[in-house]
N, C-alpha and C positions, 0 to 999 in steps of 0.2 A: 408830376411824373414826366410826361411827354414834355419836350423842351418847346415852348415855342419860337419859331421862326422868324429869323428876322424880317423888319417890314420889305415887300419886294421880295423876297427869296421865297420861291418853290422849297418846300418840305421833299426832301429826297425818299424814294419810297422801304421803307423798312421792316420788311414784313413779321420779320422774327422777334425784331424791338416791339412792334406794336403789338404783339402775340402775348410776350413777356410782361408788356407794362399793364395789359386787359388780366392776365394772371395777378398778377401783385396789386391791383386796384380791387380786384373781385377777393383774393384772400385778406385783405386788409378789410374787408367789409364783413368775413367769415371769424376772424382772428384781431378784436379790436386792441390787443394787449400788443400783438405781431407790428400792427399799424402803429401804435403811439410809439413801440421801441422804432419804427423805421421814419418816424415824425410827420405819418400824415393825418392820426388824431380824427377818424370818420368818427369816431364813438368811444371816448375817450371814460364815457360814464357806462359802458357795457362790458362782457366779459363773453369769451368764448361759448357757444354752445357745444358741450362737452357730450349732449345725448346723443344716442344711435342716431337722429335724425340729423343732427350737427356733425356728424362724421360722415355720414351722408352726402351730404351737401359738400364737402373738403374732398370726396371721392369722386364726387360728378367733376367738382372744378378742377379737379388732376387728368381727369379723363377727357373733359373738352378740353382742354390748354396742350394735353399728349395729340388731340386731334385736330387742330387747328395748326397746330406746326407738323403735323405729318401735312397736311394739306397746302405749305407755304412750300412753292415753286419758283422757279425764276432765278436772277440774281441776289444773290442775299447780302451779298454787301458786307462792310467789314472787314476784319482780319480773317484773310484767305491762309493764314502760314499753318504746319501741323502742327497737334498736340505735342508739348513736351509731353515725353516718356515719364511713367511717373518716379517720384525718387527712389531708390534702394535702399534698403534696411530698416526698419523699423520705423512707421511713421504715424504709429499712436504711442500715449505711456501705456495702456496697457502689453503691448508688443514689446518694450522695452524691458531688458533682464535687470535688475533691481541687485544694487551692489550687495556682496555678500556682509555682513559685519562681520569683525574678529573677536 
């Protein structure tokens, strides 16, 4: 996940990347089906734990990951430009009107 640094080069500091990549390391260890579809294969012979305690566990790691980036401060780096607007008109099929037949 994290890129390693060429030799000599200072790693520039990335608060929100290392936020995000601690997110998707910890749900790949929650979700080992998530992990093989994304090829990092932690447990590749496991399957989700689907009990209230395994949903659990997916709600704490939503909740520290929501809290760790509320807490990232500073310059963030990156693409500073705004959000495109989002499209207009329909942008699921279910939204979409379904042609009539004759």
């Amino acid at each position: 996940m994290p890129e390693s640094p060429a030799p000599g080069h200072q790693p520039e500091s990335r608060p929100v990347r290392d936020v995000a990549d601690g997110y998707v390391s910890a749900l790949a260890e929650l979700d080992p089906i998530l992990a093989t579809a994304l090829g990092l294969r932690p447990g590749e012979d496991r399957l989700p734990d689907l009990s209230p305690a395994g949903q659990d566990a997916m709600d704490d790691l939503a909740r520290t990951t929501l809290a760790d980036l509320a807490g990232v401060t500073g310059d963030l780096g990156g693409d500073q430009r705004p959000m495109s607007p989002p499209p207009s008109g329909p942008t699921s099929i279910r939204q979409r009107r379904r042609p009539t037949r004759p």
